[in-house]
C-alpha positions as CSV (number, residue, x, y, z in Angstrom):
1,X,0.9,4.9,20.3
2,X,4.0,4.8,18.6
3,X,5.3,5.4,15.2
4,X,8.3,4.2,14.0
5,X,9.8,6.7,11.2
6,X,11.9,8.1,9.2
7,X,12.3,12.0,8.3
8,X,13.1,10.7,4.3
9,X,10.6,7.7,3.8
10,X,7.6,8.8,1.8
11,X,5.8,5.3,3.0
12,X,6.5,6.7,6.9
13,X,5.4,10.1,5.6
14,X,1.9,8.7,4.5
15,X,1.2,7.3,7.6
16,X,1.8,10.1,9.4
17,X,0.0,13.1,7.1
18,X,-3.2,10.7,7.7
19,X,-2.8,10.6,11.7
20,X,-2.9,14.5,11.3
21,X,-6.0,14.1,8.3
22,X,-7.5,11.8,10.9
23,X,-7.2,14.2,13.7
24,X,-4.7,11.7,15.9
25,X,-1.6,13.1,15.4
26,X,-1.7,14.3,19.5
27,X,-1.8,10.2,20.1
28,X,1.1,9.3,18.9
29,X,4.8,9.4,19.5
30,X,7.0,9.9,16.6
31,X,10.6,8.0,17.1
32,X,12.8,8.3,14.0
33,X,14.7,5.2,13.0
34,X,16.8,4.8,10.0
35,X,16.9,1.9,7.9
36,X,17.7,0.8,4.7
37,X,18.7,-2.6,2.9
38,X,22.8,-2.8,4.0
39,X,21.7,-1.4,7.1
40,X,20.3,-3.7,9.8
41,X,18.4,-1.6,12.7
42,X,18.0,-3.7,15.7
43,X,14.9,-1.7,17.4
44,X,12.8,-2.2,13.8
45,X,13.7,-5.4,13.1
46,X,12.5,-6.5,16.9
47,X,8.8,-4.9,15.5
48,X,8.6,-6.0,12.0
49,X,10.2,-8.9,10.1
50,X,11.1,-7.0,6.9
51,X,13.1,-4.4,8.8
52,X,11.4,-1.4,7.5
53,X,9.4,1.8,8.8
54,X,6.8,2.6,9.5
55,X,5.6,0.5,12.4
56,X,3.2,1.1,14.7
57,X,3.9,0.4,18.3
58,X,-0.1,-0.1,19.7
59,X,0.2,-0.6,24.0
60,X,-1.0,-4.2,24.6
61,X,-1.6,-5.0,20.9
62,X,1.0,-6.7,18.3
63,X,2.7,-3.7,16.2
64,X,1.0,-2.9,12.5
65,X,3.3,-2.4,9.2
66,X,2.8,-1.5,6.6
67,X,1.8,1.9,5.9
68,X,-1.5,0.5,4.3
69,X,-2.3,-1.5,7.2
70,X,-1.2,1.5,9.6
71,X,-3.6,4.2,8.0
72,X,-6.2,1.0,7.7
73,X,-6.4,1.0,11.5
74,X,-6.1,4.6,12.1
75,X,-9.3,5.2,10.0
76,X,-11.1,3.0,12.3
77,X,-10.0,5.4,15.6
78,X,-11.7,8.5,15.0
79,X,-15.1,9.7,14.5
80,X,-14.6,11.6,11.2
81,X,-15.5,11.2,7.6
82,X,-13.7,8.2,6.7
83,X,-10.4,9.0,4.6
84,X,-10.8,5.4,3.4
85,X,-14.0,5.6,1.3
86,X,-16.0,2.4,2.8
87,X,-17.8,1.2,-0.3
88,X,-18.4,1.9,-4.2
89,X,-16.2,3.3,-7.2
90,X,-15.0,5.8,-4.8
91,X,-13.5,3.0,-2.6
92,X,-11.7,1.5,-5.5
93,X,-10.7,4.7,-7.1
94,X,-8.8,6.1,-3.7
95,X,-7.5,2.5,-3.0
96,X,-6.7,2.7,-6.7
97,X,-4.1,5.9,-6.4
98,X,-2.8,4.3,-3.1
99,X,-1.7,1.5,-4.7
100,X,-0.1,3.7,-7.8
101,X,1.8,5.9,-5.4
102,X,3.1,2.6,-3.6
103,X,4.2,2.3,-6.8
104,X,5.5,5.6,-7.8
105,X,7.9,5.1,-4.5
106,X,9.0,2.1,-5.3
107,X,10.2,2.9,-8.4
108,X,11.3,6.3,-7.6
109,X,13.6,4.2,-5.1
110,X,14.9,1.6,-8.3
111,X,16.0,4.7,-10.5
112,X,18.1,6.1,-7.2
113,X,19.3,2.4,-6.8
114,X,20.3,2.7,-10.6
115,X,21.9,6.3,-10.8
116,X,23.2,7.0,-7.1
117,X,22.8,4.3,-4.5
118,X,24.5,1.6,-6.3
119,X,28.3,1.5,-7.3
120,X,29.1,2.9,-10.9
121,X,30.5,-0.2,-12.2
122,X,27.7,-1.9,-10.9
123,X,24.4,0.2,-12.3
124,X,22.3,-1.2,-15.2
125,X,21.3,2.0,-17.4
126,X,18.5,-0.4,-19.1
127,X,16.6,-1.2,-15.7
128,X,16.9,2.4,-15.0
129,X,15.4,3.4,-18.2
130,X,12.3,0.9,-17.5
131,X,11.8,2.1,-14.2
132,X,11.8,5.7,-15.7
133,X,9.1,4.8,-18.6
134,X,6.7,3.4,-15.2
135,X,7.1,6.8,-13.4
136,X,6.4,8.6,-16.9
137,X,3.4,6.7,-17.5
138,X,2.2,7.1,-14.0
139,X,2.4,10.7,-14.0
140,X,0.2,10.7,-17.2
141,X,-2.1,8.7,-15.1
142,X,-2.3,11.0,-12.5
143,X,-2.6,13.9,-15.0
144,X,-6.0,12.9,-16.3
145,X,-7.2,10.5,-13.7
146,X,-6.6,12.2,-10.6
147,X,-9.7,13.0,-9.2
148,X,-8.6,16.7,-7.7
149,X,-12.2,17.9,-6.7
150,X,-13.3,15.5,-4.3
151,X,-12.8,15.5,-0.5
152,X,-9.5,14.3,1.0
153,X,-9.0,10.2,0.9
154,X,-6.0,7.9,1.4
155,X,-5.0,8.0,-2.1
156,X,-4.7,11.7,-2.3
157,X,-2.1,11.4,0.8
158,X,-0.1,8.8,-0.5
159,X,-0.1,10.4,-4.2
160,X,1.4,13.3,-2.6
161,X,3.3,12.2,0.1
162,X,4.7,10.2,-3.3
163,X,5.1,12.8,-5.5
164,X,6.7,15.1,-2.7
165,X,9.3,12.5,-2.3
166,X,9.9,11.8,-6.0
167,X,10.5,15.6,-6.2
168,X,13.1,16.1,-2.7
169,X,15.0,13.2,-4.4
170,X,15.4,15.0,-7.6
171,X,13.9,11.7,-9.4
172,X,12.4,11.9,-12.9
173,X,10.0,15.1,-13.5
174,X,6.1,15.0,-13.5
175,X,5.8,18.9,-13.9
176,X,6.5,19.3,-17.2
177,X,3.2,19.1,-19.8
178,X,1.3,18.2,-16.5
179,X,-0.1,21.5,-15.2
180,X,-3.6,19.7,-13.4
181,X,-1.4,17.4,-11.6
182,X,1.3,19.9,-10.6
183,X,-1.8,22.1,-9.4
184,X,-2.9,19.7,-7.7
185,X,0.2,19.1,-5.5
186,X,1.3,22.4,-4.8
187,X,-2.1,23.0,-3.1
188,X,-2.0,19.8,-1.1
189,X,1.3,21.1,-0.2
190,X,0.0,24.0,2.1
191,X,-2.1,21.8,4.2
192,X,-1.7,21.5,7.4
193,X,-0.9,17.6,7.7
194,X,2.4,18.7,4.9
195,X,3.6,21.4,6.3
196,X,3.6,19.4,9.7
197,X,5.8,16.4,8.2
198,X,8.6,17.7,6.0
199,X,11.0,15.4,4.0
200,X,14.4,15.8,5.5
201,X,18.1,13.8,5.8
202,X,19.7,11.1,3.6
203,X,19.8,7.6,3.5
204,X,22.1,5.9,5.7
205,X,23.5,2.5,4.6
């Protein structure tokens, strides 16, 4: 298999901490693509529709995007403990954070948009205070919800993959008055799977 990626996307980063959770990071060939909205890369675009990484390139098979989808499928090719918790409240609590850190990134993304990606002239200060008051009130969240004592699940990657990100961006705090959380990160930090995949470069538009 192929992965479609990029060295500074926390989605791309997800799906390729659970490859090495799952035990399949050997399988699959890691091709670096950058992309962003004003820039238009041929190769994705020819794999998915909305022009984004990740992608995964199966042999035979149509390619999968998102990075839900992508760690969806890779859950069903090895012979481990599920990192996608198959059925009751522990199924809808780690599908829960994954769809929170989706959001985390996305609004992580909105702030740069509002303070560095955008032109001056053009940046609204009030949309980049409301994206602000979700991150804050995510990290809160996280802070007493997290659960930080179970075993390893697809919300815990894509919380820190997340939180990794909002933090190599220099994006708005969850440190402060958060010590469970922070905790909680800096020891998911040391695995393997992190240490394997580290954030690096700049966006390229």
């Amino acid at each position: 298999m192929q992965l479609l990626y990029q060295t500074h996307s926390p989605y791309a980063r997800k799906a390729l901490v659970f490859a090495h959770e799952a035990g399949l990071a050997d399988r699959i060939e890691v091709v670096h693509h950058e992309t962003s909205p004003t820039l238009r890369n041929e190769t994705v675009y020819a794999q998915n529709p909305l022009g984004k990484v990740p992608v995964l390139i199966r042999p035979g098979q149509t390619p999968i995007f998102d990075s839900d989808i992508i760690c969806a499928y890779l859950d069903t090719l090895h012979d481990g403990a599920p990192l996608i918790p198959l059925d009751g409240e522990a199924r809808w609590h780690a599908l829960q954070l994954q769809a929170l850190a989706q959001g985390l990134a996305d609004f992580g993304i909105k702030v740069r948009w509002e303070t560095v990606r955008r032109p001056e002239a053009l940046r609204y200060e009030a949309l980049r205070a409301g994206y602000t008051q979700k991150l804050i009130e995510s990290y809160d969240w996280l802070e007493r919800e997290l659960d930080t004592d179970t075993a390893v699940h697809v919300g815990h990657i894509a919380v820190a993959t997340a939180l990794s990100w909002l933090e190599f961006r220099e994006l708005p705090d969850f440190r402060d008055g958060r010590p469970r959380l922070s905790a909680w990160l800096d020891a998911f930090e040391r695995r393997e799977s992190m240490r394997a995949t580290p954030l690096s470069g700049e966006t390229q538009d």
